[in-house]
N, C-alpha and C positions, 0 to 999 in steps of 0.2 A: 504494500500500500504506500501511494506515495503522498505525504503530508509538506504542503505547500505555507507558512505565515505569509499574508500580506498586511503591510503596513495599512492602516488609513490614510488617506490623502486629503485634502482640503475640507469642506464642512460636511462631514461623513454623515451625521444626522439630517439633512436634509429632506423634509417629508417629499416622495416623490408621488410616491401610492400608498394607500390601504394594506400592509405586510400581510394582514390578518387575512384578507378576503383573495390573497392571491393562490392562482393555480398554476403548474407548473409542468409540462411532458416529466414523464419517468424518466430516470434516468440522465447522463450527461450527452452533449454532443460533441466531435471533434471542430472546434472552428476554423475556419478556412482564413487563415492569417495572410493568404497572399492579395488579398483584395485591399489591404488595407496600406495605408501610405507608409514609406519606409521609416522609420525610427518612432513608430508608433508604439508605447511601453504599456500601455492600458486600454483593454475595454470598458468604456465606461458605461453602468448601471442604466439599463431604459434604454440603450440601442434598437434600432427594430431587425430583428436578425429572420432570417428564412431560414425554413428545419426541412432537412431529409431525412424524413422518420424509419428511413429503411437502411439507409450506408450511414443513421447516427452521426452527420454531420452538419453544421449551421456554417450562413453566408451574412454576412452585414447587407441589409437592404438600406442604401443610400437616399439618403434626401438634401437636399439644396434649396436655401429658401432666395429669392431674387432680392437683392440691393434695391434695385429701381427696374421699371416697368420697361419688356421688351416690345417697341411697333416690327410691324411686320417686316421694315426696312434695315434694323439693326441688322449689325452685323459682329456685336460683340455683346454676352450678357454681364452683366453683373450680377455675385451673388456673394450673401453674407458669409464671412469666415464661420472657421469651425464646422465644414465639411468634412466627409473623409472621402473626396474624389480621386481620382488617380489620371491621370490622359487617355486610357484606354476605357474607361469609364462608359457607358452611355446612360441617361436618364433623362426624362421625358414627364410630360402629362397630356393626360385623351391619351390621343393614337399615334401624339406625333412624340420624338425623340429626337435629338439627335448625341453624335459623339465627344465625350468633351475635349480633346486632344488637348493642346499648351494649356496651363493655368498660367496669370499671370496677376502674383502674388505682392507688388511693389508698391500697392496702397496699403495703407494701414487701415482702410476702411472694408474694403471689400475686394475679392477675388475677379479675376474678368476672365471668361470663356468667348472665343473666337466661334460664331456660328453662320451658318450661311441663312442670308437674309430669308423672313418666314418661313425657317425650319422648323418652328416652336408657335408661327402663328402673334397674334398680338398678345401678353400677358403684363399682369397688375402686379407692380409691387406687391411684394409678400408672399406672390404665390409660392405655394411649393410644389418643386419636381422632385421624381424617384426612381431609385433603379429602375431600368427598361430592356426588354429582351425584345420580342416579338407585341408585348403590350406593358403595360407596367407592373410593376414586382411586385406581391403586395407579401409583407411579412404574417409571419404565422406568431410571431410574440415579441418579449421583449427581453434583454437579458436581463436576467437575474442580478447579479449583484456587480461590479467592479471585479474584472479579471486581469490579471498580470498575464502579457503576452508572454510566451516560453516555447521552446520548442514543441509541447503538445498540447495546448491551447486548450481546454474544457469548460464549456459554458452550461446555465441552465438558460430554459428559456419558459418565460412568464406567460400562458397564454389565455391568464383572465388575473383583472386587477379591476377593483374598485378607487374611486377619486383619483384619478392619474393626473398628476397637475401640468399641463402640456410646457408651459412656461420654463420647467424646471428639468424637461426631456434636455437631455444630448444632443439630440435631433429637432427640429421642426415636421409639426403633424398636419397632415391635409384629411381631404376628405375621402379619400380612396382608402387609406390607413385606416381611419377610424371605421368604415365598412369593414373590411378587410378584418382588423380585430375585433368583432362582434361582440367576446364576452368580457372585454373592456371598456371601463366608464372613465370617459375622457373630461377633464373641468376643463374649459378654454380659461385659465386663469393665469 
């Protein structure tokens, strides 16, 4: 058996959810560490993760909230830091997507993605986009607690919670999510 201590990191008590009313898949999953951006040392607590309930392994389902509003003629988006995008990334909302290829990280305000004019259609500040395959990813829960990345990465994943205070997610939640996690009670707080 192998027994792992992790430190607490920053305001560890942080209400996020309901501890009491949460449920959880059996068992752990292998997480798929190479989605994630290099020198990334933690998963943080409320990611929205996708489970392969049959090879036991979880993927980070990515989301991106917008800086400021894309018209159909942009040809660059902005979207608020504290992603965990990669270049090879794609993410989308509806039917449309596109790929994120360069990030360009040089504002202190926000990120900017290079996209080809109404790939994404017109969108309002704040939307949010989300991993994209063939249509968008919708996660099956949420992680369980803060895990230290390591060579064999093991997460749980949360796939009903009461009070989830969206504000205090890792991520930014839209409305395909909160579909998507059904026996999740989302506060927009």
């Amino acid at each position: 058996m192998h027994y792992k201590e992790t430190p607490q990191a920053g305001n560890s008590y942080l209400h996020i959810w309901d501890v009491a009313s949460e449920k959880a898949f059996d068992g752990g999953f292998l997480f798929d560490k190479s989605c994630l951006p290099a020198g990334t040392e933690v998963l943080p607590k409320g990611v929205f993760l996708k489970a392969d309930l049959s090879e036991r392994k979880a993927v980070l389902v990515k989301t991106a909230k917008l800086y400021a509003a894309v018209n159909t003629t942009d040809t660059a988006m902005k979207i608020e830091k504290g992603h965990f995008l990669l270049a090879t990334d794609k993410i989308g909302v509806g039917t449309k997507s596109v790929t994120v290829g360069t990030i360009d990280a040089s504002n202190a305000d926000y990120d900017s993605i290079t996209i080809t004019a109404n790939a994404l259609g017109a969108l309002s500040k704040g939307d949010v986009l989300q991993s994209f395959n063939t249509a968008v990813i919708n996660p099956d829960g949420l992680n369980h607690r803060e895990v230290e990345i390591d060579d064999e990465t093991l997460c749980s994943i949360v796939f009903r919670a009461d009070g989830i205070v969206t504000s205090r997610l890792p991520q930014p939640v839209n409305g395909a999510i909160e579909t998507a996690l059904k026996y999740c009670q989302f506060l927009n707080l």
